[in-house]
C-alpha positions, 0 to 999 in steps of 0.5 A: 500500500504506497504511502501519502507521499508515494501515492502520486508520482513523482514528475519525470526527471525532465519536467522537474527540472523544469518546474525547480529551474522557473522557481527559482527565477521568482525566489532566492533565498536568506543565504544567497542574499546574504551573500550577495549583499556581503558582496556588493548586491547587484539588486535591490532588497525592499522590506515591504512591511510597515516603517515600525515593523521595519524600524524594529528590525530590518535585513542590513542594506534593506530598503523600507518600502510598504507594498501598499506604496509601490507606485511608479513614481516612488520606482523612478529613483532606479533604472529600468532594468534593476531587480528588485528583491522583496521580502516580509516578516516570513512564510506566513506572511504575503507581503513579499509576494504583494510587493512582488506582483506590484513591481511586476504590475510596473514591469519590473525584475523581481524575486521574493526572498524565501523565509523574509525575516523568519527566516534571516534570524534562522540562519542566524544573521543579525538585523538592523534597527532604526529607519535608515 
């Protein structure tokens, strides 16, 4: 009697790599965007939560902007082109992925960070505070 996890197949080797290959065109991860931030980031990373949820405890290099207020105008600052990288407070929360549909709404590259902060504390990088 197969299990729950047996009972439907796996996808053949060819369609799987294709379904992980396009995830990860819309997600990164904590550990990827340490390490590029660590490196000079070649993106930008939005925290889209509130300025006080923000001010409490942010990713270092992060940029506060509420995914209620990405408009075009406030997207101008940077060039066409630019990725964009948006996180929120963790799996349970969608902000990122609000965030996301709206640059993508403006026509602009974007990922989700995977985990937001949940998942920056997990492995073990330390937050900034303060608004800026």
């Amino acid at each position: 009697m197969p299990t729950a996890v047996t009972a439907i197949p796996a996808a053949s080797a060819t369609l799987a790599e294709a379904h992980f290959a396009a995830e990860l065109t819309f997600e990164t991860d904590c550990w990827d965007t340490h390490d590029a931030l660590a490196q000079g980031a070649d993106f930008v990373l939005l925290d889209v939560r509130s300025p006080a949820l923000f001010a409490r405890g942010h990713v270092p290099g992060a940029v506060n902007l509420p995914h209620g207020k990405i408009v075009e105008s406030k997207m101008a600052q940077w060039p066409e082109g630019t990725l964009f990288v948006t996180y929120c407070a963790g799996p349970h929360c969608n902000g990122a992925a609000r965030g996301a549909l709206k640059l993508a709404r403006l026509g602009r590259p974007v990922k989700i960070m995977a985990g937001g902060i949940t998942g920056w504390l997990d492995e073990g990088f330390a937050l900034a505070t303060g608004d800026a």
